[in-house]
TORVO-937585 format. One record per residue (C-alpha): residue in one letter; x, y, z. Coordinates in steps of 0.5 Angstrom, whole numbers, plus 500, padded with zeros to 3 digits. Each point is the difference from the previous one (the first is absolute). Last residue first. Layout:
BEGIN
aXYZ;...
This chain:
BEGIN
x557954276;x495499495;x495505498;x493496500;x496508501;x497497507;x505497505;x506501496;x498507499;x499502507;x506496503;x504505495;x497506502;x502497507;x506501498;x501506497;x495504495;x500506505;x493501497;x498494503;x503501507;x494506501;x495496497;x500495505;x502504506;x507501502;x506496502;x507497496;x506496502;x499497506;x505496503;x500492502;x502498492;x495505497;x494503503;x495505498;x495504503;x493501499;x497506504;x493501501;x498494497;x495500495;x504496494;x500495506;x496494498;x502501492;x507499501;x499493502;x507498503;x497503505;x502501508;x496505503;x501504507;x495504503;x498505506;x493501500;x495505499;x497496495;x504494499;x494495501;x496504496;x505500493;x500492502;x493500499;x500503494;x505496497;x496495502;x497499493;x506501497;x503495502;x494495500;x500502492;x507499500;x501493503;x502500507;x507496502;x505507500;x495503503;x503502507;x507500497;x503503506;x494504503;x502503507;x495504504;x502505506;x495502505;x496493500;x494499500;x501493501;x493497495;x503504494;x506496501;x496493500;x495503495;x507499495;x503493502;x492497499;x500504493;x507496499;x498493502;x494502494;x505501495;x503494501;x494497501;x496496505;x502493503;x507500501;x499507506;x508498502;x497493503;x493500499;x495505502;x494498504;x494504498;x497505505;x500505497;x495497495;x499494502;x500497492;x505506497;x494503496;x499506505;x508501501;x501502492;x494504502;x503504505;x508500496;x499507497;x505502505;x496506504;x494495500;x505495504;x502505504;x493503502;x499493501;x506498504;x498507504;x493499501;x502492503;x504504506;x508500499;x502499507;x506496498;x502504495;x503497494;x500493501;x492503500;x500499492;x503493500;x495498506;x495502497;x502496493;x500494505;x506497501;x506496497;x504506499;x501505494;x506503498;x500504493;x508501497;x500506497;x499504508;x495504502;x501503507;x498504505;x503505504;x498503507;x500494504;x508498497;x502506503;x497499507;x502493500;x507501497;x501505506;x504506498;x508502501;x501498492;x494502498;x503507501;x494506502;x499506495;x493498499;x503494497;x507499500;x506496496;x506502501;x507499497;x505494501;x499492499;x494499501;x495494503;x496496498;x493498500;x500506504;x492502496;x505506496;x506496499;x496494497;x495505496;x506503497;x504494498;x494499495;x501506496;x508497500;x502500493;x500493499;x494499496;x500507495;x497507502;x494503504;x499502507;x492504500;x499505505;x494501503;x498507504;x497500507;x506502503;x507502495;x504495498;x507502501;x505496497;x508500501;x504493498;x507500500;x501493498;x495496500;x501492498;x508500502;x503493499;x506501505;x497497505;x494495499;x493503500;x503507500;x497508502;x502506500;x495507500;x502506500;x493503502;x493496499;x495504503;x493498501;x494505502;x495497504;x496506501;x499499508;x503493501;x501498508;x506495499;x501497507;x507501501;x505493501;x500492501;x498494495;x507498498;x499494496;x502495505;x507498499;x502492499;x501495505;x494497499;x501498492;x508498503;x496496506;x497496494;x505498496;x504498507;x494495501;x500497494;x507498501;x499498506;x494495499;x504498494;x506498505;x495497505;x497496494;x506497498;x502499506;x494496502;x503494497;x507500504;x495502507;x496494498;x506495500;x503503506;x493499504;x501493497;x507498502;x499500508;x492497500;x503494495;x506499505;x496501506;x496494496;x506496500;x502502507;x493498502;x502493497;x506499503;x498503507;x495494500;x505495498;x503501506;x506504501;x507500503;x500492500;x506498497;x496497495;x495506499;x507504499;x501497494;x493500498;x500508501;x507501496;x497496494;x492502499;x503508503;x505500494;x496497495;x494506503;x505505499;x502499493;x492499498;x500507502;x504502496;x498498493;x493502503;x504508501;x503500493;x493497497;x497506503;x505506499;x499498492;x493503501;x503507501;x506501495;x497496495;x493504501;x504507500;x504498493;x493499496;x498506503;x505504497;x500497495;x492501498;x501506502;x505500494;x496498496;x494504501;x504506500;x501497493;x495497498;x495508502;x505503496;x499496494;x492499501;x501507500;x504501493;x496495497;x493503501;x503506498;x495502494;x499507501;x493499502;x501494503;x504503505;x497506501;x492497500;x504496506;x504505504;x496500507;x501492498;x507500498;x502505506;x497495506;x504495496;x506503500;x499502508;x499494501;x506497498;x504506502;x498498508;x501492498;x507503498;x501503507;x497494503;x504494497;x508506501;x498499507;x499493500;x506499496;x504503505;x497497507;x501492497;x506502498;x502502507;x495495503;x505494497;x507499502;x498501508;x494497500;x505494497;x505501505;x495500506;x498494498;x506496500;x503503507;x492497502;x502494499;x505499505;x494502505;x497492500;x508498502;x500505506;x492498501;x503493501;x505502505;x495503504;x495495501;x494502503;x499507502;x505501494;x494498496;x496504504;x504507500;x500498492;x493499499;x497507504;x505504496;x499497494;x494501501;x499508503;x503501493;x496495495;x493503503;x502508500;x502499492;x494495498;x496505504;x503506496;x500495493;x492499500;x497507501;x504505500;x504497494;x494500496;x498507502;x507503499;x500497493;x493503499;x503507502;x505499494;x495497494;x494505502;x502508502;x507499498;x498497494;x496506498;x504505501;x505495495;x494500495;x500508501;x508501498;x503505504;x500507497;x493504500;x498497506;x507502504;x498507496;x493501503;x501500506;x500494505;x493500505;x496497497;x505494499;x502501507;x493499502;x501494496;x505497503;x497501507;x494496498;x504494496;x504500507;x495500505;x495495496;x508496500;x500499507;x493498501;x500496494;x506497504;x498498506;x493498499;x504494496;x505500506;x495499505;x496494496;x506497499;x503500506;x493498502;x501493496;x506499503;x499500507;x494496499;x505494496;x505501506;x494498505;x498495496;x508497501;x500501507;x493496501;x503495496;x506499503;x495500508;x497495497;x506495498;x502501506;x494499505;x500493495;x506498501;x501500507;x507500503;x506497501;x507501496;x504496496;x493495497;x501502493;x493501501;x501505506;x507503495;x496501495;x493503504;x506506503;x503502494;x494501497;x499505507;x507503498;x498501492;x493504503;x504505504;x503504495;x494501495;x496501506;x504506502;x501503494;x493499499;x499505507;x506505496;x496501494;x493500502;x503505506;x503504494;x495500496;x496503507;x505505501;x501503493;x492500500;x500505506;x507503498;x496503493;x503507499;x507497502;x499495494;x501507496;x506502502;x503493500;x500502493;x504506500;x505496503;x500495495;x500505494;x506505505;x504492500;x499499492;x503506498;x500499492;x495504498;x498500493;x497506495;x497499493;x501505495;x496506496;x504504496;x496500495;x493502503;x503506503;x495505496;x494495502;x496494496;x503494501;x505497494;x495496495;x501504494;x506496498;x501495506;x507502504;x504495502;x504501507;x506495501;x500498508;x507501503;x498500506;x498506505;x505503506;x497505504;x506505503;x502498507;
């Protein structure tokens, strides 16, 4: 059954859309099989049927308490009342006991249905982000990140609260109304009959209300999905937006979202909190029915007064689970919802790690007819062909937009062609290991990412069996040694969130030792010192000439100064290339690059 999603209208922020070449199209999915989610759900619970038991021991044992405990009040009225012999104090003990035992059955249903829940919830939150890691790059690349986030938060802690106070209130309110009618009808069952009238009323408000209350829960959650994402998007974005002066347009679009999550919840908590008052107004009902009807037939002798009065409690018993399903509908609908989100993320495909180990000799890199589209008909690469010999750097210059950095993505599988070939060694990526491909490439990417670690660690993020010579060398190698010594720990700094606390320029020298601590046989620079200042340019310059000695290279430069060096600089144009050669060679064919060249240093515009 295809997947259907609401009707949710997307805003974009401008300069705020998540990074990724797929960014735009992003959009938020929604499930709509309630009954797969439960199933799948129950799954779960299945893992831990030790604790399932014991809750519902709890529960049925309380039950049973519950249940009993009118009757034996009904026995001290009528020995009061003198229409029935017995002792009244053994009786009025043996009710406290009852009610007591009640009480401690109660508490321990909610110590187990708490540990309960966070050991369900620990599982879900550790298999969805297993999935996370696991996804390829391209889902991350075209699903908003705040909504990711609010699967991992919002969603699994609605499942959370649902397990461990609406369930219990579920199986308790179930195995009630079972209980508390057998006896009523035990007792008298002509005044169980016209107890049970009222539960036509009730069936039918449920009825009218949970499927308003299940829509506007869902469309509540996919907003709030869109809400965060906004959010998440204007903080990563904040110097942008100021920058630019849209403070306006994104407090507007973030109202406006916010407004209609705002409706929809608004809408959701109607729904669900008005099945409370609709289900008390009921109740009530009955009970003039029993206070009529079970006085007639007190007259005539049918019952005592006792009964009466345990008829009023069994009433109270029998209308209160309904009552607490009504109001925890609304919890079980969100819960759901939450839950057929979450299970679209772990239903995903895995990025498929399998195939040929890699077993570089020389590392040539040959890109042959090559096709490639993020969205369909929207082609980035057309016809591509590029042989970049083994050991030698090859610079991809041209306008933003013209695909340099689609290359990078097709040549480390974050995406996957459309046609054509591309091989290394004469051996086809597209039948090779993403592991093993992936081991021999190291990467510099425009955008640095650091992580809230040590500056040690970052750098043996790149080999995991980097000794403390390899990260000096390669801290000596990227100009950043002495950078790193000034830092108050050293190597052992705490670095903030995406390195917040050092520099720019200084998060990308980090990035740049990282790749000279992999080793790798391929090394790609996408815009590498495009956040170094030209003296710390220039000045690893030489380092980086070391690095890439011997050693396959790709550079991407809008700079033209970084790869005037390069052995083959080649020219790109709307996803094809248009110009190749080395630096002096394409100067004097006065073409396109020689026009990049002299808009870059001779002020001619273009």
């Amino acid at each position: 059954m295809p997947e259907q999603k609401p009707n949710v209208e997307m805003r974009s922020i401008p300069g705020m859309m998540n990074r990724g070449p797929g960014a735009r199209f992003a959009t938020v999915e929604h499930a709509e099989n309630a009954g797969a989610a439960l199933r799948r759900i129950a799954a779960y619970f299945g893992k831990e049927k030790a604790m399932v038991l014991g809750m519902l021991a709890a529960v049925v044992f309380g039950t049973l308490c519950g249940v009993y405990a009118p009757s034996v009040q009904s026995r001290a009225i009528d020995i009061i009342a003198g229409s029935r012999g017995g002792f009244l104090l053994p009786t009025v003990g043996l009710m406290a006991a009852v009610y007591l035992l009640y009480s401690v059955s109660q508490l321990f249903q909610g110590l187990i249905s708490a540990r309960l829940s966070q050991r369900l919830v620990k599982r879900m939150r550790e298999e969805l982000f297993s999935k996370l890691i696991d996804l390829p790059v391209k889902y991350l690349d075209t699903h908003s990140h705040g909504d990711v986030m609010s699967r991992m938060t919002n969603d699994v802690e609605n499942i959370s609260t649902t397990v461990s106070q609406s369930l219990p209130s579920l199986f308790s309110g179930v195995l009630t109304i079972f209980g508390t009618v057998a006896i009523m009808l035990w007792y008298c069952w002509q005044l169980a009959l016209l107890s049970f009238a009222t539960v036509l009323l009730t069936v039918l408000a449920t009825k009218l209300l949970s499927g308003r209350v299940r829509k506007y829960s869902r469309k509540r959650q996919a907003y709030l999905g869109q809400l965060n994402g906004t959010v998440e998007e204007m903080v990563a974005g904040y110097r942008t937006v100021v920058a630019y002066q849209h403070e306006d347009i994104t407090t507007e679009n973030f109202c406006s979202t916010s407004d209609e999550l705002t409706k929809a919840g608004i809408k959701t908590d109607i729904f669900s909190g008005v099945m409370g008052p609709i289900m008390n107004c009921i109740g009530n009902i009955g009970f003039v029915i029993i206070a009529a009807f079970g006085g007639y037939f007190s007259i005539n002798g049918f019952i005592s007064v006792g009964v009466i009065s345990a008829f009023i409690v069994y009433a109270k018993q029998f209308s209160r689970p309904i009552n607490e399903i009504a109001q925890v509908y609304g919890q079980l609908q969100t819960a759901i919802a939450g839950a057929e989100r979450l299970f679209i993320v772990l239903d995903e495909q895995d990025e498929d790690m399998s195939g040929e180990p890699l077993e570089p000799r020389r590392a040539a890199v040959e890109f042959s007819h090559v096709d490639f589209a993020y969205a369909p008909g929207r082609p980035v690469l057309r016809d591509f062909t590029l042989q970049v010999p083994p050991g030698k750097k090859v610079a991809l210059v041209g306008a933003t937009g013209s695909g340099k950095t689609t290359v990078v993505n097709l040549l480390m599988r974050f995406y996957d062609i459309d046609s054509g070939t591309i091989r290394i060694d004469g051996q086809d990526i597209q039948k090779m290991s993403r592991v093993s491909l992936r081991k021999n490439v190291a990467i510099v990417l425009q955008d640095t990412v650091l992580f809230s670690d040590t500056v040690r660690k970052n750098l043996e993020y790149a080999r995991d069996n980097a000794r403390m010579d390899d990260i000096e060398k390669a801290a000596e190698l990227s100009h950043c040694s002495e950078m790193i010594q000034k830092l108050p720990e050293g190597y052992d700094t705490l670095l903030a969130a995406s390195g917040a606390n050092i520099s720019q320029g200084q998060r990308q020298l980090l990035a740049i030792a990282r790749a000279f601590v992999a080793d790798p046989k391929i090394l790609i620079l996408d815009e590498a010192t495009s956040n170094v200042d030209t003296r710390t340019e220039k000045a690893i310059q030489g380092a980086m000439q070391k690095i890439m000695e011997d050693r396959t290279s790709i550079v991407i430069a809008h700079r033209l100064s970084t790869i005037r060096d390069a052995d083959i600089i080649v020219v790109m144009d709307r996803g094809e290339i248009v110009e190749s050669g080395s630096h002096d060679e394409l100067i004097k064919k006065r073409g396109k690059y020689y026009d990049l060249y002299k808009t870059q240093y001779a002020g001619f515009a273009t």
